[in-house]
N, C-alpha and C positions, 0 to 999 in steps of 0.2 A: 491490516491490523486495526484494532480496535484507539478512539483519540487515547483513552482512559490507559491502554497500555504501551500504547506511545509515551504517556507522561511517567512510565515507572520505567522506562529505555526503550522506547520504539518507535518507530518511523511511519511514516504515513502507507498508512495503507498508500497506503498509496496516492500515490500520487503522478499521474501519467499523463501524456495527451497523447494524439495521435499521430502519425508521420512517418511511410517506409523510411529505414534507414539501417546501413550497417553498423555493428558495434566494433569500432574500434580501441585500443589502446595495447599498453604495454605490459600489462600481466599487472601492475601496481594495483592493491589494491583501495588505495586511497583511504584508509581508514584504519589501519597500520601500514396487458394486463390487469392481476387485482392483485391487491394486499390483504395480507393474512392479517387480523386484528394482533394487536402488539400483545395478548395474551397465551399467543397460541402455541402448543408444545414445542419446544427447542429442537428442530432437526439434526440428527445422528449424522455428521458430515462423512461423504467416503472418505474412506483411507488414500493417498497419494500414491500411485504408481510407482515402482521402483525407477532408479535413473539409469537410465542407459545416455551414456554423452554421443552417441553417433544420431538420436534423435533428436538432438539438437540443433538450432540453428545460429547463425550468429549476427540476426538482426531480430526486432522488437516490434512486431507490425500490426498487433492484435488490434484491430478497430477502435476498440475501447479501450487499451491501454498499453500504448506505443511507447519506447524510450527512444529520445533521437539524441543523440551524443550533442550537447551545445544548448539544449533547452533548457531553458529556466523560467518557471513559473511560482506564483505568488498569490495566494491566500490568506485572508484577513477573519477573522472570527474572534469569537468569544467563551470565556470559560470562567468557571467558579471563581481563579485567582485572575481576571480580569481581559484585558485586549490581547489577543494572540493573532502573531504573522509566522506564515510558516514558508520559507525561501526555499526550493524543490530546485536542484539544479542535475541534470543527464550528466555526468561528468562523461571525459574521452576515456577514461580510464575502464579496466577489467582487474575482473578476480576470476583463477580456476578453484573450482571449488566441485569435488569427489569426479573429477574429469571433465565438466561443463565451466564453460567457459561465460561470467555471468558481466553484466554491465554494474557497476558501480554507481549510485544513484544517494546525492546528499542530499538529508532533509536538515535544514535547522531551525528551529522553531524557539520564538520570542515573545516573552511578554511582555507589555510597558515599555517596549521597547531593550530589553535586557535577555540578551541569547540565555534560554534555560536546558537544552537539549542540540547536540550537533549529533548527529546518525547518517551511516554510511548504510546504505540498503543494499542485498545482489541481487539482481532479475536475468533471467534465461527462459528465451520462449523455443519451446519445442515444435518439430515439424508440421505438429496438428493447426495449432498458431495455440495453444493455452502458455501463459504464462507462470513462470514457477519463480517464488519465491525461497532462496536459498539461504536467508539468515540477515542478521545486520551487526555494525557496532558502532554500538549507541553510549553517549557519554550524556552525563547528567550535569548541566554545571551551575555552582553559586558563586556568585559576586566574581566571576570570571575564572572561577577556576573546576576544574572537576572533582565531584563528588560521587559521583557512583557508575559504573558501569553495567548495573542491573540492568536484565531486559537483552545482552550481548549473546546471539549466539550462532552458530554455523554447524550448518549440513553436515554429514559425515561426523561429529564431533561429538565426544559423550553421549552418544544415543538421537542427537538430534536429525532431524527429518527434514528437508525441504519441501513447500506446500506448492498449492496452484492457487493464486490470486484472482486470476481472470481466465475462465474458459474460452474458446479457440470463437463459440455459437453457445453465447449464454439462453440458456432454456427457463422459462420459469420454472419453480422446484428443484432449479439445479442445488445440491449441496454439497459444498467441498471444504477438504479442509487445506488451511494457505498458512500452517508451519507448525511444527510440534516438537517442541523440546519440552519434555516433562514437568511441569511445576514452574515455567517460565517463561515461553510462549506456545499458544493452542489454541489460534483463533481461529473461527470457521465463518463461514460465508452461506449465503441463500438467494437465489434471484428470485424477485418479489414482483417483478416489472419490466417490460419492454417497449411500455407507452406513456413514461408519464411526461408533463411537458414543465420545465423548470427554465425557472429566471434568475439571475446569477450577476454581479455588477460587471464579467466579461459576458455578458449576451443572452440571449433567449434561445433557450432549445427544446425540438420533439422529438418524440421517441427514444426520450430518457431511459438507461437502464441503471433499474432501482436496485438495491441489492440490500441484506442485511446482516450486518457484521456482527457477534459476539462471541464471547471464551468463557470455557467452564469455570476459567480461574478467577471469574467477576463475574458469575451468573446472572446481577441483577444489573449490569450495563447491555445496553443493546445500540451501536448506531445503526442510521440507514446513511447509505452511499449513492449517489447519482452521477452518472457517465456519462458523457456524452458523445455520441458518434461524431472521429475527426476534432475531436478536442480532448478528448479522456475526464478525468474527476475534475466536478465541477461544482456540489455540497454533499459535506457530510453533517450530519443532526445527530445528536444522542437523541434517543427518547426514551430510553430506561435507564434511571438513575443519575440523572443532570439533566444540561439545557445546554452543555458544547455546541458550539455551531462553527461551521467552515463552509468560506466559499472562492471562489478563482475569482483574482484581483483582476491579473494581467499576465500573458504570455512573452516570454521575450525569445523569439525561432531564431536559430543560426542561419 
C-alpha cells in the first residue's frame, strides 16, 4: 500500500524481510532493468485470482518478502508533518480469513516521537510463493487515544477483495493489484526493476527489485519501492505528490 494511504489507515506495504519459516499461532487475530519515466500511463492492474484456501501454504518464504514469526524491524523517514519511525513486528499470531489462514503482521508508525497509527496487517502466501494481501485494521490515534479507524478492512467483507503484494518471480511489467475495497483501499503495484543497486543505513544492495506503488483513489501520489533479496523492503520514496521517504534502520531476527 501506498505511505499516503497508510496515513488515512494503512500499513506498510509492506514491510517484510526475508527467512523460511512456519506461521504459527492461535487463531487470535491481534487486532481485535529500466524505468518507465514518472509520466507514463498508469498500468490497468490484473484482477486477483479467486481464493481457494487448499492453495495455500502456511509459511511466508517469498524471497522478497518473507514473514518470520518474531521479526521486528525498524525504519526511520521523513514526511510533510515531520520525523517518522515505523516499528514492523511478524507477530506469532494468525487470523482465518474466507478459509486462509493469514499471518498477523503489526505496523506502528510515529512521529516526533508520538505513535500516530497502530495497524494490524493479514499476509498468506500461496503454493506458487506470490503473497496475498488479505485486509488490515488500522487505528488512527491523537494525543494517545483513537480517532478513526478509516482505511479498516477485510477480505470476504462488504465486497472487499484480497490482493497479491509480491509475485512468487517478479517480472518487469508485472502489474498487480494488492487489495480492493471500493472507495477505500485499491492500491496497485508495477515492477520497474530487477537491477537497481541501493544504499540504506542497514547496508548496501544489488539487484534491487524496484516496484511502483499507486491508487486510483490519490492518482497524483506515486511511491517507488525497493526489495531486497534475503532482507525484503528496504526504501520507499513518493515521487508524485510529496517527498515521504523510508528506509531499514535495523533488523532484530528471533
Amino acid at each position: 500500500m501506498t505511505r499516503t494511504a497508510r496515513h488515512r489507515g494503512l500499513a506498510l506495504a509492506v514491510t517484510t524481510l526475508l527467512v523460511t519459516a512456519t506461521a504459527t499461532g492461535c487463531g487470535n487475530d491481534g487486532g481485535d532493468g529500466q524505468t518507465p519515466p514518472a509520466s507514463a500511463p498508469t498500468p490497468t492492474a490484473s484482477k486477483t485470482p479467486a481464493v481457494n484456501p487448499a492453495d495455500f501454504v502456511t509459511t511466508i518464504d517469498n524471497p522478497y518478502m518473507p514473514l518470520v514469526p518474531g521479526t521486528k524491524f525498524r525504519y526511520e523517514g521523513t514526511t510533510e508533518d515531520g520525523t517518522e519511525t515505523v516499528a514492523v513486528e511478524v507477530t506469532r499470531r494468525t487470523k482465518k480469513i474466507q478459509g486462509v489462514t493469514a499471518v498477523v503482521v503489526r505496523d506502528t508508525v510515529s512521529e516526533d516521537g508520538q505513535v500516530v497509527e497502530d495497524t494490524f496487517d493479514w499476509f498468506a502466501q500461496d503454493r506458487e510463493g506470490n503473497v496475498w494481501y488479505f485486509g488490515e485494521d488500522s487505528k488512527e490515534i491523537e494525543d494517545g487515544k483513537v480517532v478513526s479507524t478509516e482505511g479498516s478492512w477485510e477480505a470476504g467483507k462488504d465486497g472487499a477483495e484480497p490482493g497479491i503484494v509480491m509475485k512468487a518471480k517478479p517480472k518487469v511489467g508485472d502489474k498487480y493489484r494488492q487489495e480492493y475495497y471500493k472507495g477505500v483501499a485499491e492500491d496497485r503495484g508495477e515492477v520497474l526493476s530487477t537491477t537497481e543497486k541501493v544504499k540504506v543505513p542497514y547496508g548496501s544492495y544489488d539487484n534491487v527489485l524496484k516496484t511502483k506503488d499507486d491508487t486510483p483513489l490519490e492518482p497524483d501520489v506515486v511511491e517507488h519501492k525497493y526489495y531486497a533479496k534475503d532482507v525484503g523492503l528496504i526504501r520507499e520514496i513518493q515521487v508524485e505528490g510529496g517527498e515521504d521517504q523510508l528506509e531499514l534502520i535495523s533488523v532484530d531476527k528471533p
